[in-house]
Each structure stands twice: as C-alpha cells, then as structure tokens.
mmJSON file of the N, C-alpha and C atoms, coordinates in Angstrom:
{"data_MODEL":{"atom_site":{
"group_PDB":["ATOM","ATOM","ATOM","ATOM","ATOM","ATOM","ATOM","ATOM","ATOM","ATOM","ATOM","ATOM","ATOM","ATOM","ATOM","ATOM","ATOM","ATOM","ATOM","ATOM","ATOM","ATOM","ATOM","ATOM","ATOM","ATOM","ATOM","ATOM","ATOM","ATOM","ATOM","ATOM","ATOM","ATOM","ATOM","ATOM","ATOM","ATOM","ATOM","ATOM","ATOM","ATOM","ATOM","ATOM","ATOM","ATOM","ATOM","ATOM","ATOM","ATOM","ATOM","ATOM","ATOM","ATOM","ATOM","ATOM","ATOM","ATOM","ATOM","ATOM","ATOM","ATOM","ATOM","ATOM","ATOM","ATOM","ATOM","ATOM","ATOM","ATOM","ATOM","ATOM","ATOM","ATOM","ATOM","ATOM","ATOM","ATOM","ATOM","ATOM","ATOM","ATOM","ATOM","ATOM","ATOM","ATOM","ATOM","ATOM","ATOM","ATOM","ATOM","ATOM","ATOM","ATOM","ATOM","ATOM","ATOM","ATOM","ATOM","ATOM","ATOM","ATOM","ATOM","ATOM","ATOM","ATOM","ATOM","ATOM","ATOM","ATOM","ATOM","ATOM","ATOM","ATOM","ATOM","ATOM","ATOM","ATOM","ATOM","ATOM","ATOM","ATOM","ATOM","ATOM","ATOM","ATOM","ATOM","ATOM","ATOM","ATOM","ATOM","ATOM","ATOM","ATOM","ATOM","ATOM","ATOM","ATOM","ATOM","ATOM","ATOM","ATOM","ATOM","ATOM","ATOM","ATOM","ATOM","ATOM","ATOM","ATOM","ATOM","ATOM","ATOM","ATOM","ATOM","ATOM","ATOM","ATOM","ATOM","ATOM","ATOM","ATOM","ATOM","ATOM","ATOM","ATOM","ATOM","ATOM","ATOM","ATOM","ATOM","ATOM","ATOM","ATOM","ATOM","ATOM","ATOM","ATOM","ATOM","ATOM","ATOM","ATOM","ATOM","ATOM","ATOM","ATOM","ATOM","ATOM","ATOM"],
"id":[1,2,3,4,5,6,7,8,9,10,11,12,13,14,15,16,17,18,19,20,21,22,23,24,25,26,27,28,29,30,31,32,33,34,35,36,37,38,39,40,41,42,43,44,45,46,47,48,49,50,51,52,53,54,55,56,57,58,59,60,61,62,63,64,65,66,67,68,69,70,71,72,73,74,75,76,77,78,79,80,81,82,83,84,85,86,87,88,89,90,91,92,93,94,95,96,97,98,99,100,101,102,103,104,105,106,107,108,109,110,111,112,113,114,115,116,117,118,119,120,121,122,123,124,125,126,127,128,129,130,131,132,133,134,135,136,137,138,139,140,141,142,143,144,145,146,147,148,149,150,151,152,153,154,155,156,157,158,159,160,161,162,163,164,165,166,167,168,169,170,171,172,173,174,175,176,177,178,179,180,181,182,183,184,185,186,187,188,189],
"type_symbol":["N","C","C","N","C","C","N","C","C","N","C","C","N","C","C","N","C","C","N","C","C","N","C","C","N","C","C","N","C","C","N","C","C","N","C","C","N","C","C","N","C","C","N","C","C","N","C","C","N","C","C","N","C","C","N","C","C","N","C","C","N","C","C","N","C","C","N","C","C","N","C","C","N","C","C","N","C","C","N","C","C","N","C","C","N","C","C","N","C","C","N","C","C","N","C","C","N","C","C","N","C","C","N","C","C","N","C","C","N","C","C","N","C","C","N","C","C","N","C","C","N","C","C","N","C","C","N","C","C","N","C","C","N","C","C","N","C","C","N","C","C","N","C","C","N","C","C","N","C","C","N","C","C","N","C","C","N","C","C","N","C","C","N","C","C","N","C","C","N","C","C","N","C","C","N","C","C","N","C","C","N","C","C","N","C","C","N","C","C"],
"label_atom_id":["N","CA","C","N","CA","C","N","CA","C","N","CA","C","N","CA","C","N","CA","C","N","CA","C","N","CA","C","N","CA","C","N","CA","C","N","CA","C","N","CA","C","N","CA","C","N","CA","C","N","CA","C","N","CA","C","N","CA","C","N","CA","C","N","CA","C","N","CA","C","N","CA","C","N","CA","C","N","CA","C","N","CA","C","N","CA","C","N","CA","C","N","CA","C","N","CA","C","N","CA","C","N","CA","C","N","CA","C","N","CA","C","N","CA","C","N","CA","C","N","CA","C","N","CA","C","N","CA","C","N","CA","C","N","CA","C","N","CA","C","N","CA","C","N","CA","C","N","CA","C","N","CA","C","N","CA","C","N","CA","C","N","CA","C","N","CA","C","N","CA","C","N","CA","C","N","CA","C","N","CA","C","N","CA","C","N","CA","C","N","CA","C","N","CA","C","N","CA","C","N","CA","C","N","CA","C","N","CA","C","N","CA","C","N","CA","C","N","CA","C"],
"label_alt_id":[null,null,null,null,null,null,null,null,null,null,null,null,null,null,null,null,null,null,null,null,null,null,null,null,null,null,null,null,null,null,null,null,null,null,null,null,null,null,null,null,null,null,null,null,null,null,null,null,null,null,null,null,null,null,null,null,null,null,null,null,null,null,null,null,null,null,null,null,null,null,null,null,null,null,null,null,null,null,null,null,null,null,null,null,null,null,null,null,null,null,null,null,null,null,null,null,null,null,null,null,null,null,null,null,null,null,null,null,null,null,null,null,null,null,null,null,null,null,null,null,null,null,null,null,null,null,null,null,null,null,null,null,null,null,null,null,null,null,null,null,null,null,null,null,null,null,null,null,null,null,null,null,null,null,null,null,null,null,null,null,null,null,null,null,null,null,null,null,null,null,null,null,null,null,null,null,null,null,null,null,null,null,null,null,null,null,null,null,null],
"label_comp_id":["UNK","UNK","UNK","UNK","UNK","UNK","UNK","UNK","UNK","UNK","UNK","UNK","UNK","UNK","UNK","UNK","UNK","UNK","UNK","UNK","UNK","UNK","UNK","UNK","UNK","UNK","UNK","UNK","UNK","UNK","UNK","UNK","UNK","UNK","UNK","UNK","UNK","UNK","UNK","UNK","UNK","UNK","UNK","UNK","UNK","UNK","UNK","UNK","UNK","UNK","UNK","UNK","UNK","UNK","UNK","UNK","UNK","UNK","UNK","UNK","UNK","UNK","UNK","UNK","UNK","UNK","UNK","UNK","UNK","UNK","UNK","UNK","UNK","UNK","UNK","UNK","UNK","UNK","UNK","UNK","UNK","UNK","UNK","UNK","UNK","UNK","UNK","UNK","UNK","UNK","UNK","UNK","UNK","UNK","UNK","UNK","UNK","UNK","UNK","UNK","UNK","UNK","UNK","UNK","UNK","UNK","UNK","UNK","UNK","UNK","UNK","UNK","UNK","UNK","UNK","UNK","UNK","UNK","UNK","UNK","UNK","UNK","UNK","UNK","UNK","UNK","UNK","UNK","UNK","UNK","UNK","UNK","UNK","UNK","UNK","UNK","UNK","UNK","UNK","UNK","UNK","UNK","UNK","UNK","UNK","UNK","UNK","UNK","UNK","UNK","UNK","UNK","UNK","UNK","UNK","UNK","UNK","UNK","UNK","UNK","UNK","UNK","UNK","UNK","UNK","UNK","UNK","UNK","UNK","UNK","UNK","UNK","UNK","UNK","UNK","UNK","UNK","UNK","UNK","UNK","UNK","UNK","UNK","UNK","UNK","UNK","UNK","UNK","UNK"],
"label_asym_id":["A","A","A","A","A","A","A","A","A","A","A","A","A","A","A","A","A","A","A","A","A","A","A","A","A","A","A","A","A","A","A","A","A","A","A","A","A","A","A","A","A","A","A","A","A","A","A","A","A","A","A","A","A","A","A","A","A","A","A","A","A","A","A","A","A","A","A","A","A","A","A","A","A","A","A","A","A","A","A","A","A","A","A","A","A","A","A","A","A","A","A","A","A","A","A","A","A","A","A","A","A","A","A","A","A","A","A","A","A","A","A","A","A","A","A","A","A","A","A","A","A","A","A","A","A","A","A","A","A","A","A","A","A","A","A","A","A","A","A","A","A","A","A","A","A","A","A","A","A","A","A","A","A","A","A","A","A","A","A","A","A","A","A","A","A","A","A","A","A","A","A","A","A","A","A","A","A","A","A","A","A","A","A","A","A","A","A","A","A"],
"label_entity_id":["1","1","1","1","1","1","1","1","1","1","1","1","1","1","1","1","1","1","1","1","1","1","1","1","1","1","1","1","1","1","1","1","1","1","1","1","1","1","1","1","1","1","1","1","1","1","1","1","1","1","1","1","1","1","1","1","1","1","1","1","1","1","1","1","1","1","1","1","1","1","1","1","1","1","1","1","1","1","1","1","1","1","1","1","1","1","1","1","1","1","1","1","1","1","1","1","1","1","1","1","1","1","1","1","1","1","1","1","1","1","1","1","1","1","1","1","1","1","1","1","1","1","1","1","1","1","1","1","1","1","1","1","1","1","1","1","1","1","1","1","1","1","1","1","1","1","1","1","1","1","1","1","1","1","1","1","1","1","1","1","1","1","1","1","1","1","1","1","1","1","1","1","1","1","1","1","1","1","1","1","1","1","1","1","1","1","1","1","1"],
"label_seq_id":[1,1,1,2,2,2,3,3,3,4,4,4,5,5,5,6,6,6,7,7,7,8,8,8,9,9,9,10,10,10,11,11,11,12,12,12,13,13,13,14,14,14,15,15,15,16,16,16,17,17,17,18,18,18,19,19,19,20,20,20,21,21,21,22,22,22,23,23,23,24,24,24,25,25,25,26,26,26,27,27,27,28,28,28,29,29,29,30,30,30,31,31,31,32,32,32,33,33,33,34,34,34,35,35,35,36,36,36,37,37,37,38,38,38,39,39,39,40,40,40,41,41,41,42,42,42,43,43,43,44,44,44,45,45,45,46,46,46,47,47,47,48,48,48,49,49,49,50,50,50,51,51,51,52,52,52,53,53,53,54,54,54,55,55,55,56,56,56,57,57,57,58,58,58,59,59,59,60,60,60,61,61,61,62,62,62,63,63,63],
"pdbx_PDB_ins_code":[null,null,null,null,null,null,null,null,null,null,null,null,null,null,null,null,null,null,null,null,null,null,null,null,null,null,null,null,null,null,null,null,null,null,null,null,null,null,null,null,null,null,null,null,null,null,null,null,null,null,null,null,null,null,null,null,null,null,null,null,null,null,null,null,null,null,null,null,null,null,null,null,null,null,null,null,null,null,null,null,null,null,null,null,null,null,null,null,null,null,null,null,null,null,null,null,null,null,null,null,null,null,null,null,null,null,null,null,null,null,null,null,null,null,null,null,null,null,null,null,null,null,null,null,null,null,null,null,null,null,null,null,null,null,null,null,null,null,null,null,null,null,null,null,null,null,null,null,null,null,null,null,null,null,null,null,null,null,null,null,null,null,null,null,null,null,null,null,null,null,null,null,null,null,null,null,null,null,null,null,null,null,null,null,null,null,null,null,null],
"Cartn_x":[32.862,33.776,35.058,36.12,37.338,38.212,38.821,39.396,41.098,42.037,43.472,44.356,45.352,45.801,47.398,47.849,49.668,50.209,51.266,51.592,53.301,53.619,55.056,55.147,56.545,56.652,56.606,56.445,56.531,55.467,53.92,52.874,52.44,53.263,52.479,52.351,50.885,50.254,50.36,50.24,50.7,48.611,48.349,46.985,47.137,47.199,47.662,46.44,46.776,46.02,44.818,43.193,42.579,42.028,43.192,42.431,41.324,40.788,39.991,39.044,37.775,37.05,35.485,35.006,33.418,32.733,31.544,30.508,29.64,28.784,28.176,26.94,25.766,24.375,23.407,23.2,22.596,23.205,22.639,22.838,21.443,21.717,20.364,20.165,19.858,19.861,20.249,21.22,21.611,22.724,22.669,23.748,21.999,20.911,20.063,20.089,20.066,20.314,21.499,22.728,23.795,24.708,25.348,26.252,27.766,28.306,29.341,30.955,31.94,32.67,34.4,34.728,36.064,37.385,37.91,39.709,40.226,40.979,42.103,43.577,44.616,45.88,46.435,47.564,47.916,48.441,48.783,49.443,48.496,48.434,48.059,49.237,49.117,50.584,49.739,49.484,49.214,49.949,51.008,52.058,51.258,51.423,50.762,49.662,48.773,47.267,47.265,47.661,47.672,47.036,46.41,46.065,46.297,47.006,47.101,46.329,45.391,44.704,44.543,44.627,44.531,43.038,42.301,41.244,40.886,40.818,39.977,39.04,37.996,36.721,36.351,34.617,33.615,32.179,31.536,30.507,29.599,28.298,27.335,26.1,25.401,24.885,23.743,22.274,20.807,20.643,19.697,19.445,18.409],
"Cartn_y":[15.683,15.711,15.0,15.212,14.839,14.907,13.658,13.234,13.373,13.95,13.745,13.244,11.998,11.977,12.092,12.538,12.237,10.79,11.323,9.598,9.979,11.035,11.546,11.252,11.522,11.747,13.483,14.361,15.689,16.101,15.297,15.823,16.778,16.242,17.156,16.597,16.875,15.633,17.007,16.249,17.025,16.636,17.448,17.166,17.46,16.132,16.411,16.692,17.446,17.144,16.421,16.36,14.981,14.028,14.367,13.286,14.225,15.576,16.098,16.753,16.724,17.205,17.432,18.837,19.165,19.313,18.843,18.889,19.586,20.781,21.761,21.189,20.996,20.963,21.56,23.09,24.026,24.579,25.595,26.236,27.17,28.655,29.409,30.688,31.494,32.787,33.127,33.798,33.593,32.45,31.324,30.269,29.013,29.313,28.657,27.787,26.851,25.669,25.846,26.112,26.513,24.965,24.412,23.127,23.412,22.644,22.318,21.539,22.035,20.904,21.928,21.643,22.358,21.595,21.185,20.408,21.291,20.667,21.113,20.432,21.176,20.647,21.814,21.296,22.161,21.396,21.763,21.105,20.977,20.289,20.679,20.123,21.006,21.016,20.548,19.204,19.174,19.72,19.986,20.765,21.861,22.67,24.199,24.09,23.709,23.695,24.46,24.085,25.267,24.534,24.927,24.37,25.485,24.774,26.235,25.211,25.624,25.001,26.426,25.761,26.206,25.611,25.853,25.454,25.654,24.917,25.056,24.389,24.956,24.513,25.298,24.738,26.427,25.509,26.572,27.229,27.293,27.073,27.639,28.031,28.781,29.86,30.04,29.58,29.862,31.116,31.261,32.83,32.996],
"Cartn_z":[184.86,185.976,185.57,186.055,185.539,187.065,186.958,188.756,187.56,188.359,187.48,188.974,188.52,189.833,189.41,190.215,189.796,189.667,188.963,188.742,189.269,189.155,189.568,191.235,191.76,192.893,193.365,192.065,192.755,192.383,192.054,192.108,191.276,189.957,189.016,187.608,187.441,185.954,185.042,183.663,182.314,181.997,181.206,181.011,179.136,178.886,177.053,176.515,175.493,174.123,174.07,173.976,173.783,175.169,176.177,177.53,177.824,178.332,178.618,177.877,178.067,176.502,177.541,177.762,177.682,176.659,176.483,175.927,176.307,175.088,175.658,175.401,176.089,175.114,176.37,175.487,176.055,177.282,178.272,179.149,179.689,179.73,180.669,180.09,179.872,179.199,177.998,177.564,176.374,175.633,176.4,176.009,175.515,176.048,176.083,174.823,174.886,173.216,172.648,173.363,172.748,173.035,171.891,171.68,171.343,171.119,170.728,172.268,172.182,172.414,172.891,174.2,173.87,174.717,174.415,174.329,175.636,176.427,176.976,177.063,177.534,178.124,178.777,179.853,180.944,181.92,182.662,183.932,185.259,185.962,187.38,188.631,189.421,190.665,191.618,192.401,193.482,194.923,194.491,196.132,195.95,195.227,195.229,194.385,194.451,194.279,193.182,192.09,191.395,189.466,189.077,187.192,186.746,185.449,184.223,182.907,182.323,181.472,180.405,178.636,177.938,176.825,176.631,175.789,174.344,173.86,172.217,171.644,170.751,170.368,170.41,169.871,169.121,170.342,170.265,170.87,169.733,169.139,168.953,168.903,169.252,170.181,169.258,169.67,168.867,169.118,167.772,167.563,168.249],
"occupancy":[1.0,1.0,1.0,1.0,1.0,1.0,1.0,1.0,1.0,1.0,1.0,1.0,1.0,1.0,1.0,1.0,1.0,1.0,1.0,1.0,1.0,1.0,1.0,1.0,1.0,1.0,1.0,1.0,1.0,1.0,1.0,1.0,1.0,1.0,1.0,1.0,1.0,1.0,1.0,1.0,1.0,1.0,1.0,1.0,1.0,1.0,1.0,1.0,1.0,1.0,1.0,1.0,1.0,1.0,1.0,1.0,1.0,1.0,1.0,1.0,1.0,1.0,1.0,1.0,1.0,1.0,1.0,1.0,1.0,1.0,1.0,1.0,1.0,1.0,1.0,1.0,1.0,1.0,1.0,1.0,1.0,1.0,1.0,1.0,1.0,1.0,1.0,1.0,1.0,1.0,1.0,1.0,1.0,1.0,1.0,1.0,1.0,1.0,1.0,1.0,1.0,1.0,1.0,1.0,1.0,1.0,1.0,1.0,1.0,1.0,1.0,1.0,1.0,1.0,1.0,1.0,1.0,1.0,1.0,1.0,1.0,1.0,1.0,1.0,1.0,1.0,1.0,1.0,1.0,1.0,1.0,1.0,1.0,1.0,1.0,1.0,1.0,1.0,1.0,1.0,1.0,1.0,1.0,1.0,1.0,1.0,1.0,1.0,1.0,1.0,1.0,1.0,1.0,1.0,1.0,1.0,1.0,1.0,1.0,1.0,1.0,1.0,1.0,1.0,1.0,1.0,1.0,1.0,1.0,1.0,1.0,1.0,1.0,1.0,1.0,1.0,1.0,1.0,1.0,1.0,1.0,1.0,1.0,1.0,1.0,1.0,1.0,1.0,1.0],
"B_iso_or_equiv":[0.0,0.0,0.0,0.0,0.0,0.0,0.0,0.0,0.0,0.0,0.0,0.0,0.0,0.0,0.0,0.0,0.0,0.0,0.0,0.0,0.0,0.0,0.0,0.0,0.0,0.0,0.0,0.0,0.0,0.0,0.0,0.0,0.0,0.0,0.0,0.0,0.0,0.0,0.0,0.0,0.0,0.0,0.0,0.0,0.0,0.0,0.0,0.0,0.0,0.0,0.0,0.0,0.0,0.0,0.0,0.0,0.0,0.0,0.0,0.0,0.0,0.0,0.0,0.0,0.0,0.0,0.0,0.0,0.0,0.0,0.0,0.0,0.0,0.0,0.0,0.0,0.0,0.0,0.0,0.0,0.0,0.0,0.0,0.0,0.0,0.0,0.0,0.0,0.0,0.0,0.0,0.0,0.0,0.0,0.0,0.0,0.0,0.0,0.0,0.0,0.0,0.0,0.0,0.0,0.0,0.0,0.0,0.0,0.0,0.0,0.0,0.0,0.0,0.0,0.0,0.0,0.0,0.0,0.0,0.0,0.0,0.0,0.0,0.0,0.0,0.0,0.0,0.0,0.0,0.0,0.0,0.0,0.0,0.0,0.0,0.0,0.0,0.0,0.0,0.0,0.0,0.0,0.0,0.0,0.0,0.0,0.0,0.0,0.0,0.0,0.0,0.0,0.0,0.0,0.0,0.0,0.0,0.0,0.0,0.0,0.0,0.0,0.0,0.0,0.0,0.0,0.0,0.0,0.0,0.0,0.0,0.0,0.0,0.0,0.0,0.0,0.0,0.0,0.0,0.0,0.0,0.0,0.0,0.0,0.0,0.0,0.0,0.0,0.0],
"pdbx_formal_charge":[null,null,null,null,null,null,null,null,null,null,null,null,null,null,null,null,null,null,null,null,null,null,null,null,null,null,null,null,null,null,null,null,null,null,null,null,null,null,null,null,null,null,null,null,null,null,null,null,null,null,null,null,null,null,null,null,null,null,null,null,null,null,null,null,null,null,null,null,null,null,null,null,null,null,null,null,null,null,null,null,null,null,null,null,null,null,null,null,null,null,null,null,null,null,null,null,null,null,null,null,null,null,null,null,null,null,null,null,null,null,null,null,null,null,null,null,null,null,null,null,null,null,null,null,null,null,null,null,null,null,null,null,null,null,null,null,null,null,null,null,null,null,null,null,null,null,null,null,null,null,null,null,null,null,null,null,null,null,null,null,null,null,null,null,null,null,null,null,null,null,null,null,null,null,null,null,null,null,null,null,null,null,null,null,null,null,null,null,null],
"auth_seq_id":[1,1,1,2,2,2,3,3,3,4,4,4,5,5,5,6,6,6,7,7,7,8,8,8,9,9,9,10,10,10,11,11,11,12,12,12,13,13,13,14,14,14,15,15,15,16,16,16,17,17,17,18,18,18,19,19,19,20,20,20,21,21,21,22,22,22,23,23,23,24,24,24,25,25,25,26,26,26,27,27,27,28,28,28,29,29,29,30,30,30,31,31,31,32,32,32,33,33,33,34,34,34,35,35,35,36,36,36,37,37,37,38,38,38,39,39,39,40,40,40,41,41,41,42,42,42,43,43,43,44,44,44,45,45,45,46,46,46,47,47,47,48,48,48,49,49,49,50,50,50,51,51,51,52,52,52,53,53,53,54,54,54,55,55,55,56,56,56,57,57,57,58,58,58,59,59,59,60,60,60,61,61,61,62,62,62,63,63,63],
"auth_comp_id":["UNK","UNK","UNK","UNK","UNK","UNK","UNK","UNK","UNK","UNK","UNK","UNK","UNK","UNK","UNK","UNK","UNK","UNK","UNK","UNK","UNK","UNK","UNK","UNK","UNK","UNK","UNK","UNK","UNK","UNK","UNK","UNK","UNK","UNK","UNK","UNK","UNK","UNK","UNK","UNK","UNK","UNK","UNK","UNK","UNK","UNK","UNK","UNK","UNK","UNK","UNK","UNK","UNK","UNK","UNK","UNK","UNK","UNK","UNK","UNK","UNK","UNK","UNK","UNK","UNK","UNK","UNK","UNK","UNK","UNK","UNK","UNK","UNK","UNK","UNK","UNK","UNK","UNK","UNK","UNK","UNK","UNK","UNK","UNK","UNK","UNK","UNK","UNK","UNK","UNK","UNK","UNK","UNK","UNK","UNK","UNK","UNK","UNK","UNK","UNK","UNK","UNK","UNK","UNK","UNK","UNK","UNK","UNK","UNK","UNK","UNK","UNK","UNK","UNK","UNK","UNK","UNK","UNK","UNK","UNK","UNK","UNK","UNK","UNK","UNK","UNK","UNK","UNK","UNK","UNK","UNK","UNK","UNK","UNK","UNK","UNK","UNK","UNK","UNK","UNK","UNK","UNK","UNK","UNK","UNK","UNK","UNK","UNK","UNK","UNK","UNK","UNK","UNK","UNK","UNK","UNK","UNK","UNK","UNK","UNK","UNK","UNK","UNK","UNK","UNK","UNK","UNK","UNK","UNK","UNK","UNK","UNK","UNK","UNK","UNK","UNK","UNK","UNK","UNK","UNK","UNK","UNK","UNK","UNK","UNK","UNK","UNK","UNK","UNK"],
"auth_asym_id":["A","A","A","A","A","A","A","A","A","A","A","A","A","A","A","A","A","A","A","A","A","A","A","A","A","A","A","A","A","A","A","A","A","A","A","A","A","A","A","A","A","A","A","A","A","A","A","A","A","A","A","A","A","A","A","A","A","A","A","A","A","A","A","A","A","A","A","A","A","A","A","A","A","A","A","A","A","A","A","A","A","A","A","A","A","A","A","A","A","A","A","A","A","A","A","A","A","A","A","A","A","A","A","A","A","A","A","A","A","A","A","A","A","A","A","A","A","A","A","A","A","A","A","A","A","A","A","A","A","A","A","A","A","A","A","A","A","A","A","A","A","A","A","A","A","A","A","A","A","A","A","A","A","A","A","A","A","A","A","A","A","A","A","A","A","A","A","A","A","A","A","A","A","A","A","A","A","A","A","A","A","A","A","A","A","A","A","A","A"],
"auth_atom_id":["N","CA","C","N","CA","C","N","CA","C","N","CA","C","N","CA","C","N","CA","C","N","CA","C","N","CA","C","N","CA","C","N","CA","C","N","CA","C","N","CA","C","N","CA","C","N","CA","C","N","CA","C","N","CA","C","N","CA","C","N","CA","C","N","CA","C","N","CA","C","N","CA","C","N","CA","C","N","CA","C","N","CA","C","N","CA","C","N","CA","C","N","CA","C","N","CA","C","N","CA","C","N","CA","C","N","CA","C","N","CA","C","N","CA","C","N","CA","C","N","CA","C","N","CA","C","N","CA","C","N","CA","C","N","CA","C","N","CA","C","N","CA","C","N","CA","C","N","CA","C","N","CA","C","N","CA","C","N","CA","C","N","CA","C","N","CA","C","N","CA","C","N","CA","C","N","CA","C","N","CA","C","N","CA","C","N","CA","C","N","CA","C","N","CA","C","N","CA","C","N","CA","C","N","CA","C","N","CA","C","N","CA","C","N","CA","C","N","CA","C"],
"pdbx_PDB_model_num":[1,1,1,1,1,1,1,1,1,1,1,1,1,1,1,1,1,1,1,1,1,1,1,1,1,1,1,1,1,1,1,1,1,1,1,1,1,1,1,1,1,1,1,1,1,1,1,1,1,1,1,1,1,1,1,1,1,1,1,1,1,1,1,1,1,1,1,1,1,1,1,1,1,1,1,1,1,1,1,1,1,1,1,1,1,1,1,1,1,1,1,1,1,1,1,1,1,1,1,1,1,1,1,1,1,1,1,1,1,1,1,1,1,1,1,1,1,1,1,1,1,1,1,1,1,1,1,1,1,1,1,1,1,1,1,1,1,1,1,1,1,1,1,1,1,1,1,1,1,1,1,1,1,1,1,1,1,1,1,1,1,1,1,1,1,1,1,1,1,1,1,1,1,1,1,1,1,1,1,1,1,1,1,1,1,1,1,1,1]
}}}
C-alpha cells in the first residue's frame, strides 16, 4: 500500500524514480509462484483525481 500526499499548494506529487516499488511473490492461476519486482514514477493530481504511472521490472513466471 502506498499513501502519497501533496506537499504543493496545487495538489500535485511527482512520484520519482525508486520511492515506489511492488514486490511480486506468487499470485493464482497462471502467475501461481510467480516473483520478481516492478518500479514506478508519474504524477498524481489530487484536484482531478487523476495518476499517470509508468512501470518497470521483470516478472518471472514457473513452468
């Protein structure tokens, strides 16, 4: 879970590089025992409710 709060007066946080990070270990069907790890950055607008998030990292996925 990840709480982001503004620190601006026009309500909108920068989400860099590195502050946000999931960890995969496992899932349900075919993700079942599946690990690894994926990065974001992006903005979020609290006036207009709005996130643009971009992601990177690997996934991998038991046979």
């Amino acid at each position: 879970m990840a709480h982001l709060t503004p620190t601006a007066a026009n309500d909108i946080v920068a989400v860099r590089w590195g502050d946000y990070t999931s960890v995969i270990t496992g899932g349900t069907g075919k993700f079942a025992n599946a690990t690894g790890s994926l990065d974001y950055f992006g903005v979020a607008d609290f006036t207009n409710l709005t996130l643009v998030l971009r992601y990177r990292g690997q996934v991998c996925y038991s046979k």
